[in-house]
Steps between C-alpha positions, in 0.01 A plus 500: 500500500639853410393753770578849448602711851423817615754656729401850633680749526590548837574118521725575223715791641459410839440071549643354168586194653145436604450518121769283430395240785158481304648431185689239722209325600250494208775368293574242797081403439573471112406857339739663241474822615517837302574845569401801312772743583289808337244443851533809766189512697118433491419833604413487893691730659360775260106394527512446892628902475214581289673588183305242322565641120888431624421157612303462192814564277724244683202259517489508149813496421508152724212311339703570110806346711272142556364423178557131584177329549705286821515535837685768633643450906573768727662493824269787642122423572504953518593525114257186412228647688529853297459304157218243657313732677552894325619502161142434448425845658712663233516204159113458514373528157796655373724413244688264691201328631509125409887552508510621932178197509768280354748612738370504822383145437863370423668624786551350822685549825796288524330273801158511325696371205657216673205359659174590302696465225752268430372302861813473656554574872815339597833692314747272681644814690649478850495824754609397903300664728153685607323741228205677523270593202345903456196534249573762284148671468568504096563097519201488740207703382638593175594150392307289718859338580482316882559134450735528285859671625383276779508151286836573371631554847389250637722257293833724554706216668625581909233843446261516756187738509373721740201677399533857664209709671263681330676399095241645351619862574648758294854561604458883405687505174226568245745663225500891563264442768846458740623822359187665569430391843824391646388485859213322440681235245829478795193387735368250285825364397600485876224284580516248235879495595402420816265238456728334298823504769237332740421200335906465503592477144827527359349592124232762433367352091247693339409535092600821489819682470339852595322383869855338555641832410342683730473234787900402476561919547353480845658171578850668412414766652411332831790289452265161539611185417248407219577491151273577197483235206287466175312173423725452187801534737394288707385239239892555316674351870647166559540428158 
């Protein structure tokens, strides 16, 4: 199976060995996996602003980059959640209509991929010690992702999982939203930090790069011993 990826671009300038780890494991699973090196960025960061003709432009000029009718894997449930969920907001009976259609039905998170996909759970990846798993609110009420990050974990070799109170909350980042309202994101972040050194884990995992961002700021800054990892990270150990 070819699969065509979808890096974005802040995994790109700031993570690219999450991107690389993906690669990693899909072609570990059997995908021959392409790379469009024209791709920049769906178009988020602009539209959560509100400067939705920008957003429009880079959306566009993202759907021309996938003219592939195959599925396209992300390793951010945030990015896959714009296309999913709001390119219909500003594609809708436009030019591009059946093209962004096309589109948002190809592409995938990387650990929707995996497992409601290509149904595989178990990598073969090996991580010693005690994790504990934060919903990203894109992955969780964007892209109805729970189960999922979950499966895969639970067949990472010595791993073992400690579900953390109250998952389900936003850790504050929100894009701009931290910029806007520091305090208010600092608190939020704080909290999920916390509930996440009381359960006693060694790993933090999430889906997404940009919660992990902004969690692993206050960790450093609080000099805690947790560390931050991505799913695909975590998938790419042991092996």
């Amino acid at each position: 199976m070819i699969v065509d990826i979808f890096i974005p671009c802040f995994v790109d300038q700031m993570f690219p060995q999450t991107g690389f780890n993906m690669i990693k494991v899909l072609e570990r699973v059997g995908c021959d996996v392409n790379y469009n090196p024209e791709q920049t960025c769906c178009g988020q960061p602009a539209f959560n602003a509100g400067y939705w003709n920008e957003a429009k432009k880079v959306g566009e000029k993202f759907i021309k980059e996938f003219q592939h009718d195959r599925y396209i894997v992300s390793p951010s449930a945030s990015c896959v959640g714009m296309i999913k969920n709001y390119y219909p907001e500003m594609f809708h009976n436009s030019v591009l209509h059946n093209e962004y259609k096309q589109l948002a039905k190809n592409i995938h998170e990387f650990s929707d991929f995996l497992v409601n996909v290509l149904k595989v759970s178990d990598i073969g990846a090996t991580l010693e010690g005690t994790a504990t798993y934060h919903d990203s609110c894109a992955a969780l009420r964007e892209c109805n992702l729970k189960a999922e990050p979950r499966a895969l974990l639970s067949k990472v070799r010595k791993l073992e999982i400690k579900e953390m109170k109250d998952t389900e909350s936003c850790c504050g980042f929100g894009g701009t939203f931290s910029a806007k309202f520091e305090p208010i994101a600092v608190g939020m972040g704080s909290d999920k930090v916390k509930n996440a050194m009381e359960t006693g884990a060694q790993y933090l995992i999430s889906t997404d790069l940009s919660c992990l961002l902004h969690m692993d700021g206050y960790i450093k800054k609080q000099n805690l011993n947790l560390k931050t990892m991505h799913l695909a990270d975590v998938l790419a150990s042991g092996w």
